[in-house]
Every structure is written in structure tokens, then in C-alpha cells.
KERO-685754 format. One line per 10 residues: number of its first residue (from 1); their letters; for each residue x, y, z of N, C-alpha, C. Coordinates in steps of 0.2 Angstrom, whole numbers. Example, Ala and Ser with C-alpha at 12.3 -4.5 7.8 and 13.67 -1.06 7.14 Angstrom:
! KERO-685754
1) as) 66 -28 39 62 -22 39 66 -16 39; 64 -11 35 68 -5 36 64 0 39
//
This chain:
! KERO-685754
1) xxxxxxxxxx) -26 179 -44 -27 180 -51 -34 184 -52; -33 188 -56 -39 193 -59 -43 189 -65; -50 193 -67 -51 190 -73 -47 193 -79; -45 199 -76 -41 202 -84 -34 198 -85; -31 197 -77 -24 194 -80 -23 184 -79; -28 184 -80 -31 176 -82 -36 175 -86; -34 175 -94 -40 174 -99 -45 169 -99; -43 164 -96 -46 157 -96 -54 157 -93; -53 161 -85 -56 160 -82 -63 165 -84; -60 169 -89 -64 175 -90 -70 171 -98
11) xxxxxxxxxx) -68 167 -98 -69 165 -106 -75 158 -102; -72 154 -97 -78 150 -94 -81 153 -88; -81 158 -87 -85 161 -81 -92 156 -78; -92 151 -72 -96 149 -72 -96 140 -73; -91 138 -77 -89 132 -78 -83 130 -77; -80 129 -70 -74 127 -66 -74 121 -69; -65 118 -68 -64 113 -70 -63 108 -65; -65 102 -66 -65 96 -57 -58 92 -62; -56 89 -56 -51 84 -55 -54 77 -53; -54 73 -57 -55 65 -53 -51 62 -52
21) xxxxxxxxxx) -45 58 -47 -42 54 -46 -36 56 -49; -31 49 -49 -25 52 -54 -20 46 -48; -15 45 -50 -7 42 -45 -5 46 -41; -3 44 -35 -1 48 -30 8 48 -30; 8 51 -25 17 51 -25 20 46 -23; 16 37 -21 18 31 -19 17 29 -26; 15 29 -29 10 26 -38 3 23 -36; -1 25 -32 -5 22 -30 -9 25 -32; -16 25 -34 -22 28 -37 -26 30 -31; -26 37 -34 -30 41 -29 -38 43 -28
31) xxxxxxxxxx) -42 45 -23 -48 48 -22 -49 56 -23; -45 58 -24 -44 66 -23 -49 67 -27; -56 72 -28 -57 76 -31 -59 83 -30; -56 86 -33 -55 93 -34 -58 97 -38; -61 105 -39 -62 110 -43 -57 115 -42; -58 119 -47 -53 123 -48 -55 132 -52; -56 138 -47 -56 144 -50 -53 148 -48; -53 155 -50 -48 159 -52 -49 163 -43; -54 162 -41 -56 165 -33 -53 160 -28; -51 155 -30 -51 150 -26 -47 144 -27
41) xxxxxxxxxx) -44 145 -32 -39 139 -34 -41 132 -33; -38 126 -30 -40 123 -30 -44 119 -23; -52 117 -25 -54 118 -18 -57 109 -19; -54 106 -12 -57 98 -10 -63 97 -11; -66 93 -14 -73 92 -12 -72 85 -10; -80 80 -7 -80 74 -6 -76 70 -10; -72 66 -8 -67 59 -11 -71 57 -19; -67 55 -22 -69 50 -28 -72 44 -23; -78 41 -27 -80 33 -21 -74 29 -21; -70 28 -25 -64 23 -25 -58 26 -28
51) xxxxxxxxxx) -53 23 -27 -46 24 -28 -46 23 -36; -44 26 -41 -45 27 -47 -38 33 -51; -36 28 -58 -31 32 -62 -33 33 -69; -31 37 -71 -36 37 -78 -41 35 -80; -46 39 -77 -53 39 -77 -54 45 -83; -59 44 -86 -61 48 -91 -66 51 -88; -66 59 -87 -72 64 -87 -74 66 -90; -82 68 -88 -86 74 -93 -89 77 -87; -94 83 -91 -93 88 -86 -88 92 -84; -93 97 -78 -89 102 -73 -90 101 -67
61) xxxxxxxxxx) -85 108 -64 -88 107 -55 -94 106 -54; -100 108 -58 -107 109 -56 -109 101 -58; -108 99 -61 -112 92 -65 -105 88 -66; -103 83 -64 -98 78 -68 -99 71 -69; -96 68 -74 -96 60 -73 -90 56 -73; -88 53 -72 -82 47 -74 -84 42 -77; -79 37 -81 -82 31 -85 -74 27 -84; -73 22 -82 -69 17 -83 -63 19 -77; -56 16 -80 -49 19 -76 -48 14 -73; -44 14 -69 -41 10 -65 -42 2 -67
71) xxxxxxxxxx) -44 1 -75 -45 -6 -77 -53 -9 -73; -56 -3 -74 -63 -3 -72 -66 -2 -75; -72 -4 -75 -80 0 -79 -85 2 -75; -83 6 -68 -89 10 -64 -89 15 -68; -96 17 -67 -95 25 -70 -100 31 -63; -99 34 -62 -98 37 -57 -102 45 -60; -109 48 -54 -108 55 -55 -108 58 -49; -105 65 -51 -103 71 -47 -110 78 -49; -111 78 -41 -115 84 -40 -113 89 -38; -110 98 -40 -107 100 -38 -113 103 -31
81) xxxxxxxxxx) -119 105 -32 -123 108 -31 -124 105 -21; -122 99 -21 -122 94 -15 -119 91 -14; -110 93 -17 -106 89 -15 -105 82 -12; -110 78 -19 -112 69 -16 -109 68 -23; -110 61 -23 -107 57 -29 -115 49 -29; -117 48 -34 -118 44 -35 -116 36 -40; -117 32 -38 -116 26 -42 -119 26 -49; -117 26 -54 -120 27 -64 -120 19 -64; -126 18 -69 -124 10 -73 -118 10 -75; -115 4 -74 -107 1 -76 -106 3 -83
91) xxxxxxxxxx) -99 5 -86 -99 6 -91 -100 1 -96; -102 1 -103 -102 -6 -106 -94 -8 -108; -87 -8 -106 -83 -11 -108 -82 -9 -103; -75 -12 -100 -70 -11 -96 -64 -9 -98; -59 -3 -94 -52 -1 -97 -48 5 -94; -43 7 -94 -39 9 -92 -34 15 -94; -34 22 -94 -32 23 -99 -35 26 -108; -41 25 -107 -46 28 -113 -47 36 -112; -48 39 -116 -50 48 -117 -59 46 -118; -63 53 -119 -66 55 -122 -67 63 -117
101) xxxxxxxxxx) -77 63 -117 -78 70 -113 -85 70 -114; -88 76 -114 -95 75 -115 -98 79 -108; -103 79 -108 -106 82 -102 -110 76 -99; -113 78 -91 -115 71 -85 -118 67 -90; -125 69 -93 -131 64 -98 -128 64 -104; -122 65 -108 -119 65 -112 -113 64 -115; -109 60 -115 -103 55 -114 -101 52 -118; -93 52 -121 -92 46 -124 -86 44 -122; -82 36 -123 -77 36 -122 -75 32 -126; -67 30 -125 -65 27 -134 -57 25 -129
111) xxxxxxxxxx) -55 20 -131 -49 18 -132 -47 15 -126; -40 13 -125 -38 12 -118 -35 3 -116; -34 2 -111 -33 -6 -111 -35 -10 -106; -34 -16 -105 -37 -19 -102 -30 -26 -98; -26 -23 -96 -20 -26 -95 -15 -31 -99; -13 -33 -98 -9 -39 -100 -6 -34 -108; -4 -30 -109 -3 -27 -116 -6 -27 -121; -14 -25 -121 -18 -26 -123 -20 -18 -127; -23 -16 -131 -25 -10 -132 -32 -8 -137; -36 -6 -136 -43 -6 -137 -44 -2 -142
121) xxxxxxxxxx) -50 -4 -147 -52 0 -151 -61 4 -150; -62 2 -145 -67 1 -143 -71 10 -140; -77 10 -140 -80 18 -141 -87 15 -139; -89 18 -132 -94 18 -130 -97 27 -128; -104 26 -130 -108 32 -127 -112 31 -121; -114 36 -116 -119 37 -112 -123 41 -114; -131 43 -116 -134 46 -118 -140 46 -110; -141 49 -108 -145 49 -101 -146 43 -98; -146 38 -99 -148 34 -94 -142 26 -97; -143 27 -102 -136 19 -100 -131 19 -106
131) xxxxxxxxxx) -125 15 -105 -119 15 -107 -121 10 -115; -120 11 -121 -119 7 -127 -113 6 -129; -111 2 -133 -104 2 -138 -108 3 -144; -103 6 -149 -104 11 -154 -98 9 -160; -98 13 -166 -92 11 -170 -84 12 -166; -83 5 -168 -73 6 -165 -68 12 -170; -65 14 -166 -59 18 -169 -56 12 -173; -52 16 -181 -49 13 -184 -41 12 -181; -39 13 -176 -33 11 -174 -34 11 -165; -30 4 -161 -31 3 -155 -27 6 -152
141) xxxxxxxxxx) -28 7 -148 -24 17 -144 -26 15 -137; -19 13 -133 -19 13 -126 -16 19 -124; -16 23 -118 -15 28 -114 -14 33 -118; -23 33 -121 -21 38 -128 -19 45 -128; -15 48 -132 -14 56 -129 -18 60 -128; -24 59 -130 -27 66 -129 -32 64 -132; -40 67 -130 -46 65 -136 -51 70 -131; -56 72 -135 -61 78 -130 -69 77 -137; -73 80 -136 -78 78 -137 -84 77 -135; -88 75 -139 -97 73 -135 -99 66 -141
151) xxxxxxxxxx) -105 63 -139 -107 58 -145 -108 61 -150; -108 65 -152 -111 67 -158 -102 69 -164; -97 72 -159 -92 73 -164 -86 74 -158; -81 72 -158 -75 69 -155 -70 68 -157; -63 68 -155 -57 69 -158 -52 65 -152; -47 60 -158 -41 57 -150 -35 58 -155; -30 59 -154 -23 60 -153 -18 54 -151; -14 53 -154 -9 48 -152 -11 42 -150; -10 41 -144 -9 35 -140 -3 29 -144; -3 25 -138 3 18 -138 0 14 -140
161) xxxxxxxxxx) 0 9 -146 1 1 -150 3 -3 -145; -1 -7 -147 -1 -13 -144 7 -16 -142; 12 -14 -146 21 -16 -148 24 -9 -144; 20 -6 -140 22 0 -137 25 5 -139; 25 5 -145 28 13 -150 22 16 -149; 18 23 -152 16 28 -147 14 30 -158; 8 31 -157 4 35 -164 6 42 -165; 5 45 -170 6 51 -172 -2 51 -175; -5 50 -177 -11 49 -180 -16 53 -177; -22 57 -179 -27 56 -177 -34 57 -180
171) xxxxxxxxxx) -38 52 -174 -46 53 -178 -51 55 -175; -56 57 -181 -62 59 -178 -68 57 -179; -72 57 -174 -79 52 -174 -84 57 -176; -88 54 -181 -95 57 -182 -102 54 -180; -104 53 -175 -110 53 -170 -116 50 -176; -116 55 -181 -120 54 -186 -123 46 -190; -115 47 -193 -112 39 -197 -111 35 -192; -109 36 -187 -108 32 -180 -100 28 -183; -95 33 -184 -89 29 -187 -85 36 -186; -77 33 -186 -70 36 -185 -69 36 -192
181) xxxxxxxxxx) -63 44 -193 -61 44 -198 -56 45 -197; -48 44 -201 -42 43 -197 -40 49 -202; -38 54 -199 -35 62 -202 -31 62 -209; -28 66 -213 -24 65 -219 -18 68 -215; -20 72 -209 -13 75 -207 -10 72 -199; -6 71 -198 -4 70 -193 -2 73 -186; -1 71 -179 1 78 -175 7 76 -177; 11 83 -173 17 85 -175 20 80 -173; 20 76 -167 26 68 -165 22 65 -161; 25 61 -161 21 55 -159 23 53 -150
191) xxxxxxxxxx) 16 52 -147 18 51 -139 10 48 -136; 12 47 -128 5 43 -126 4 48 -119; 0 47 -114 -1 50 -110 -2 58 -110; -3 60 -113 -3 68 -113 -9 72 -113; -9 77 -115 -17 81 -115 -20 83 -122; -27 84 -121 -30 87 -128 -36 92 -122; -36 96 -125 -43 100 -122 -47 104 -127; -53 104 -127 -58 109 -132 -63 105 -133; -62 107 -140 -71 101 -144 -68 97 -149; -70 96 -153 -69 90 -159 -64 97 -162
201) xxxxxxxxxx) -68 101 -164 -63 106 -170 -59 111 -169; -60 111 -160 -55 117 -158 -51 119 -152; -46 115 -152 -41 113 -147 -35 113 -146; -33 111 -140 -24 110 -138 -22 104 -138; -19 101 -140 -14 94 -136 -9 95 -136; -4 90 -134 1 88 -135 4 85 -126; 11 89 -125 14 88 -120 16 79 -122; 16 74 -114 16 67 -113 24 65 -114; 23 57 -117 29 52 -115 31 53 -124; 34 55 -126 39 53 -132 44 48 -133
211) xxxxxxxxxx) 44 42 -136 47 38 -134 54 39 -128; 50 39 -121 55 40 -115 57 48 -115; 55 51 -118 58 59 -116 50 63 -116; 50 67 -109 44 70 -109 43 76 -110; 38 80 -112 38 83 -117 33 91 -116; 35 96 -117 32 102 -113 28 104 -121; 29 102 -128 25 108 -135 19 105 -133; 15 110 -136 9 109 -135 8 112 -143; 2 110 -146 0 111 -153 -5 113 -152; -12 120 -156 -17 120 -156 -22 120 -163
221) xxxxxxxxxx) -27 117 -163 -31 116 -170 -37 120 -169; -40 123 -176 -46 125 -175 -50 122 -181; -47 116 -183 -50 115 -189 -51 108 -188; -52 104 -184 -52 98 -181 -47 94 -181; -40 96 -184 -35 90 -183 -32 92 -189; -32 96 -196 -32 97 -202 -25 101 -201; -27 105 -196 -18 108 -195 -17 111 -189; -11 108 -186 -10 112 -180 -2 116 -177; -3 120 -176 1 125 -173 4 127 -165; 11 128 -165 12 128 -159 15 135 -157
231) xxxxxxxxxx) 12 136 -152 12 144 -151 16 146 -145; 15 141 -142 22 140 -137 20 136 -133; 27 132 -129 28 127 -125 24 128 -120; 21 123 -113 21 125 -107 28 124 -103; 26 128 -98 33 129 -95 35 123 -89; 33 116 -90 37 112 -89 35 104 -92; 39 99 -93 39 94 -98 37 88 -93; 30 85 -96 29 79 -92 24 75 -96; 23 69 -93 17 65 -95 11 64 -89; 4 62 -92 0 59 -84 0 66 -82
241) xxxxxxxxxx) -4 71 -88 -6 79 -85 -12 79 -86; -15 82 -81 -24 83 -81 -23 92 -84; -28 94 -89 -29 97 -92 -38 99 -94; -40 103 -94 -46 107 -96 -45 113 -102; -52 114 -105 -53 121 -108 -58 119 -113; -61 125 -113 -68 124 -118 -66 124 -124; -59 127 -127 -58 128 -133 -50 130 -135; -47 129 -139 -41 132 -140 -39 140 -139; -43 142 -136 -44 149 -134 -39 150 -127; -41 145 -123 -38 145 -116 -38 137 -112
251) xxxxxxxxxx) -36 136 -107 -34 131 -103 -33 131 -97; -32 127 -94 -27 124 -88 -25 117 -87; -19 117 -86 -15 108 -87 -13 112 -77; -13 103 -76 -9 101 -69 -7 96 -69; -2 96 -62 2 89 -60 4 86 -68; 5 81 -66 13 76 -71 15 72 -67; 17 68 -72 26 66 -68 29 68 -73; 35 71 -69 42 77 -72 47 70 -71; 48 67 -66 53 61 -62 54 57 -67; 61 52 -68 61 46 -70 61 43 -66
261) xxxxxxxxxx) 57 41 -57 55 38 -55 52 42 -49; 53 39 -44 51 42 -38 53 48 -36; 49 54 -31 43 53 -31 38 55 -36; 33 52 -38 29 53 -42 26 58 -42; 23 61 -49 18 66 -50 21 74 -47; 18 78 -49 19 85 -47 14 88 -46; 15 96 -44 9 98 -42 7 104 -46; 10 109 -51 9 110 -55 2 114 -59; 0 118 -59 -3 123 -62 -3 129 -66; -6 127 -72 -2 133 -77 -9 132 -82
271) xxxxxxxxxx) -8 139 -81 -14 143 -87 -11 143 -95; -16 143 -98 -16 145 -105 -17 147 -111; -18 154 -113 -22 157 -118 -19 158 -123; -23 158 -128 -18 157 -136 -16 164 -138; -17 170 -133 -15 175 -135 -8 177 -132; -8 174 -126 0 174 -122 2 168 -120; 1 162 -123 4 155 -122 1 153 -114; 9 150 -111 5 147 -105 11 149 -101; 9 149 -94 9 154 -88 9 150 -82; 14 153 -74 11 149 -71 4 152 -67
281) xxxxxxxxxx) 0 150 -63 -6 152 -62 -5 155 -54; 0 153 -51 0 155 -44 -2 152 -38; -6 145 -41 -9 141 -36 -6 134 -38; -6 130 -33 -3 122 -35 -9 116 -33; -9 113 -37 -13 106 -34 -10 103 -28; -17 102 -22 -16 101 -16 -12 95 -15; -11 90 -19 -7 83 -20 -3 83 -25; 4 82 -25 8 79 -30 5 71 -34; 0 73 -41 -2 68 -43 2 67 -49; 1 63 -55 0 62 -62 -6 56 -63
291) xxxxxx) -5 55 -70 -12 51 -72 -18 56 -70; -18 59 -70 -24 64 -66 -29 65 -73; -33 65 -71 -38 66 -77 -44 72 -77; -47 77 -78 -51 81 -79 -54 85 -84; -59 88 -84 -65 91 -90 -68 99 -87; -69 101 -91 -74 108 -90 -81 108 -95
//
């Protein structure tokens, strides 16, 4: 890939997207972490410390964090500069399955579970040095669809109810008030597992599990959730997709699960610009993951 005929990479020049963990092809939670550029596709770095699935990150290749996943509360950072990883103060909640984003010193995370069919409403921040809880979302959102942001302003999508029906709703946090406000508009249909990528006011989601049918539209907002637009599908339908992008401008989604069962996850790579939709990118993720989670 060039920079002319891959707009994404031209748009973050400098801010590669990483991979942290995700389901293996057994369903088993994986170590993989990965970055991913246009000269290089995607390239191994040292393991995750622990085996992990839906971890929420922030940051990039150069600087990242993790918070939670696997029904955990480590939070974990990444140096790209010395491919180490350090041990972060524990999250303040535990959970599984939450969104947010933010960058390494700046971090939020919101929603998720804690097994037993549980579903949180729950929003913690990291501001340099430790984890807090913060105003709850007005709705409890397990394997939310989608949500990107920093403490100061933030957005989530969909997610599964406690009764396992799947939200169309979504809302947005203001850092300021230190409170969620739930949208007048809704996304187009309602699902869990899927992707969001951008800022609070300028992004993509969609894809995921619709009640049992998995789903390739993707919708884009620039207006924080207020209206969104579908410009076209990606070119293939899953849930448990790791996704990136600084803004509804451009992206990159990987791996899934495409399966209704065995073998798990795919390997998957496809670009995104809201001028020519999405594409494949010519390089594949080094494992057939899903649940896979990732930030730029």
C-alpha cells in the first residue's frame, strides 16, 4: 500500500494502530500484541503480560494502555519506543467487555460485565497516575458496541441488557458535568460486539451481533451521535472486530468471528475512508482472532 492509495494512513501519519489481545481460534484469550502500518502491516511486538479478551485501549503503537477484560481489573502499559510493558494501578472496577479510549495518562472506560449476566453502568477515569469511578451511564451496557473518547468527552453505542436484547441507544459523556446524556436519536439498529472509532463527535460504528445475524453496515457521525450516515458496508459481516481511526475520516477494522462456531475469529483487514468506503488492505492479521480490541 502507498500513501495515495491508502487514505487512512496518510491522515495518521505517525500514529499506528496496536492490537491487544482478543479470542483465539480455540476461544481462548489471547497475548498477541500487534501494531499495524502501511510499510509494514502488521508487526509482533512483546506478548500482552496475560492472556486477555476485551480489553479496552487507549493510545498507539508509540504509547498504549489497557484497563480491564477478561473479567479483570489490571490495567497494563505499552512502550512502543522499548517494546516493554509495564504493570498500571488496578482498575477501580472490574469487567469484561467495556469500551472507552483515551490516550496512556488519559483514559476512560465505561460499561461491560462482570459475569454471571450482569451488566454495568459503571465509568471510571485514569488521569496520570490512578484509576477513579466517575458519573454512571444512564443505561447498563454489556459487550457494548462501540464507544471512543477521552475524560473529558466520550461516546458509546449499543450494547446487550442485562435480558440480552442489544440497545440502539446512544450516549455521551461530558467530563465537565461529570454525567451521560442518553441521544434524542438512535443508531440505525440495535447490536452488541461491534466497533466505534474517532472522538466523541466524529466517527464510525456499527458492524457486530444483531440479534444472531452478524452484520457488515457501518454508519458515520460528525455531529456526536445527532445523525448518522451509511456510506457503505465493509466488505465482510462479523462481531468481536478490532477497529481504529482518529476520526470518521478513515480507519481500520480486523479479525471477527464470520463462524457460527468453530473455528473462531478471522484474520481480516480492511481499510476505510469516507471518501471511497472500505477496502481490502492487502495484509491479514498474523492470528485468526475475534474479541480483539484496539486504538490509535
Amino acid at each position: 500500500m502507498s500513501y495515495l492509495t491508502n487514505p487512512f494512513w496518510f491522515v495518521v501519519a505517525g500514529a499506528d494502530p496496536i492490537n491487544m489481545g482478543g479470542n483465539d481460534s480455540s476461544g481462548g484469550y489471547g497475548t498477541n500484541c500487534s501494531t499495524y502500518s502501511a510499510a509494514g502491516g502488521w508487526v509482533g511486538k512483546t506478548n500482552f503480560p496475560a492472556g486477555v479478551s476485551l480489553t479496552t485501549v487507549g493510545g498507539n503503537a508509540d504509547n498504549a494502555i489497557s484497563a480491564t477484560g477478561g473479567y479483570g481489573n489490571t490495567s497494563y502499559k505499552f512502550y512502543g519506543a522499548t517494546n516493554t510493558w509495564s504493570a498500571n494501578l488496578v482498575c477501580s472496577y472490574t469487567s469484561h467487555g467495556s469500551a472507552g479510549g483515551g490516550t496512556q495518562d488519559n483514559m476512560i472506560v465505561f460499561g461491560g460485565n462482570q459475569g454471571g449476566g450482569t451488566a454495568l453502568t459503571t465509568t471510571a477515569e485514569y488521569v496520570g497516575s490512578s484509576w477513579t469511578n466517575v458519573g454512571n451511564m444512564n443505561s447498563a451496557r454489556r459487550e457494548c458496541g462501540g464507544g471512543g473518547g477521552d475524560p473529558d468527552n466520550a461516546i458509546v453505542i449499543c450494547g446487550e441488557r442485562l435480558d440480552f436484547t442489544d440497545y440502539d441507544s446512544v450516549e455521551t459523556w461530558n467530563g465537565s458535568t461529570n454525567a451521560w446524556t442518553t441521544s434524542g436519536t438512535v443508531f440505525p439498529y440495535a447490536f452488541n460486539n461491534g466497533i466505534y472509532f474517532g472522538t466523541s463527535t466524529d466517527g464510525v460504528g456499527g458492524m457486530g451481533d444483531a440479534s444472531g445475524t452478524k452484520k457488515s453496515d457501518t454508519y458515520e457521525t460528525t455531529d456526536g451521535g445527532a445523525t448518522w450516515t451509511n456510506l457503505q458496508n465493509n466488505t465482510y459481516s462479523a462481531y468481536g472486530v478490532g477497529a481504529a481511526g482518529v476520526d470518521s475520516s478513515s480507519g481500520v477494522s480486523w479479525c471477527g468471528q464470520v463462524n457460527v462456531s468453530t473455528p473462531y475469529g478471522s484474520t481480516y483487514t480492511n481499510d476505510y475512508s469516507s471518501a471511497t468506503g472500505w477496502g481490502t488492505s492487502g495484509n491479514t492479521f498474523p492470528y485468526s482472532f475475534y474479541q480483539a480490541r484496539g486504538h490509535v
